[in-house]
N, C-alpha and C positions, 0 to 999 in steps of 0.2 A: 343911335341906330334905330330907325323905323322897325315897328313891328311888322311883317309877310301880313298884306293883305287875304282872309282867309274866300274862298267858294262860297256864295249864299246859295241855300238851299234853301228852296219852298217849305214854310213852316206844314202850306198844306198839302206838301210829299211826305211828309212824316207822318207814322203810324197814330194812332190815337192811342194813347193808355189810358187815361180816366177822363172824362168828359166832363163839361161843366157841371153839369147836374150831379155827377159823381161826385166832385169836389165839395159842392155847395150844401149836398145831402152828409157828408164825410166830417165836413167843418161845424154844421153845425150839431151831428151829434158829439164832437168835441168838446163844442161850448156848451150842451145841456151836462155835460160829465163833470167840467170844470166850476160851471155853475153848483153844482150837487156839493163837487169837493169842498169849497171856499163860500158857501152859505153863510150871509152875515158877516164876513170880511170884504178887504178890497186886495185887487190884485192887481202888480204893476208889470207887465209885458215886455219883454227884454227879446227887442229881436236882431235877428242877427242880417246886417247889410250886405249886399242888397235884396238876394233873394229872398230872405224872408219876410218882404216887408207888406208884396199881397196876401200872402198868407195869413200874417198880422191883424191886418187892416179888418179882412174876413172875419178871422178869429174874435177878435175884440168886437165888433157886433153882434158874436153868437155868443155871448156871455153876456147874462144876463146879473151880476152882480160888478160893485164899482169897480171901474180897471181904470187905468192911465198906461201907456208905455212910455218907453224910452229905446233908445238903439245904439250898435255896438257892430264895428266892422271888426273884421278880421281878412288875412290875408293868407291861404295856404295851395291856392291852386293856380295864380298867373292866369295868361290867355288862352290854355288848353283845358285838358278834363281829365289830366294828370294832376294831382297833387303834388308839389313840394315836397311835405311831409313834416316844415317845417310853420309854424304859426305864429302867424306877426299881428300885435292887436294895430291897430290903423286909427278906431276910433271909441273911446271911451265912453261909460255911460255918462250924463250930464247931468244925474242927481241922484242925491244917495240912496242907495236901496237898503239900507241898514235897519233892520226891527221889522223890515216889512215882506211879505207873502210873492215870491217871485215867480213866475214860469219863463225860460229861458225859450225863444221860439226860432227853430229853425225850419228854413225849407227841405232839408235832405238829412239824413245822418247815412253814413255811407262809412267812412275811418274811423270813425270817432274822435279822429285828435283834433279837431276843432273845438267839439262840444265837450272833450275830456279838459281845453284848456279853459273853455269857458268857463264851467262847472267850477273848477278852483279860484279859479278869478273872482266870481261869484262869491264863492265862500267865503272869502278871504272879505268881503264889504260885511259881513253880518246879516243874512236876512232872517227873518224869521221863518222862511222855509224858502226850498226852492225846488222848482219841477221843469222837465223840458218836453215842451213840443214839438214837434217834427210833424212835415205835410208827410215829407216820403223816406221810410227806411229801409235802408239796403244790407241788411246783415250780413249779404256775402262778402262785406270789401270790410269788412270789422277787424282794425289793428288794435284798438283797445278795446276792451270789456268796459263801455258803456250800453245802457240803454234809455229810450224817452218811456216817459211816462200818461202820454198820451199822443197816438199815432194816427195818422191817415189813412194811410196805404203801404203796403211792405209791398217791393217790389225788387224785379229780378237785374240782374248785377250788370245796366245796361246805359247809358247815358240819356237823362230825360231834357228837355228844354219847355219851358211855355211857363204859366203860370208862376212870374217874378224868375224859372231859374234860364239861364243861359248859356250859347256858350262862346266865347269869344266876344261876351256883352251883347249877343244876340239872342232874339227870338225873346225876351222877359214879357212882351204883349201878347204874348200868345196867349188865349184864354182856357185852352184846356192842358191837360199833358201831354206830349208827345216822345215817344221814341226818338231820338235822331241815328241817322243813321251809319252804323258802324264804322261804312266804308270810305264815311266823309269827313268821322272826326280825323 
């Protein structure tokens, strides 16, 4: 059965929440933090498909010590802005991270049960350490007691689009963040 063709809305009807510059100013004081943390090691970037993977990209330019990534889908929210609740891995990492220095990178923490399944998945390879990042945290929608360890922006309990996140596989070009609008999810 076809999925309901959803209403496009103007990415540039939606509100602005952080602006390029905001981002770019945001990110890389990230990577000067990350760089500080892992001085003299390397670090391998584990992000999470799809939306994390502008974030990524940024991120790993603002670190200024050796990184490589790798990536890792998951599946817990379908074509809306509802979560499931339930978490299905989709795509695995493709080389071992075992003995080595990990940051897990996402674009949102919001449930937490994405990145609470992550986290064990993670563990469960052996790294030598592991940490997550996140563009945007949303602590009011928190069903597990996680947190990142290194954050963007906290924001309020509201659906965003643009910068890699989406909704209905739209809007990931968008370059700044945007609000979308309540009455249209």
């Amino acid at each position: 059965m076809a999925q309901p063709t959803l209403p496009f809305v103007p990415a540039s009807t939606c509100e602005v929440l952080f602006s390029v510059d905001e981002i770019r100013d945001k990110v890389a004081s990230i990577g000067r933090h990350i760089t500080e943390d892992y001085q003299g090691k390397s670090v391998v970037l584990v992000g999470v498909l799809k939306g994390a993977a502008i974030f990524l990209a940024d991120l790993a330019r603002a670190i200024e010590v050796d990184n490589t990534f790798d990536f890792v889908a998951v599946s817990s929210y379908g074509k809306g802005q509802t979560t499931t609740g339930a978490v299905k891995l989709i795509k695995d990492l493709d080389t071992s991270i075992e003995g080595k220095h990990v940051i897990l990178v996402e674009d949102i923490l919001d449930t937490g049960l994405t990145l609470s399944y992550l986290r064990k998945m993670m563990l469960q390879h052996k790294p030598a350490s592991l940490k997550i990042a996140t563009c945007l945290d949303k602590p009011d929608r928190r069903l597990v007691p996680i947190e990142a360890d290194y954050v963007c922006f906290k924001i309020p309990n509201r659906f965003v689009i643009g910068y890699g996140m989406d909704y209905a596989e739209q809007y990931r070009n968008v370059a700044d963040i945007r609000l979308f609008p309540e009455d249209k999810a």
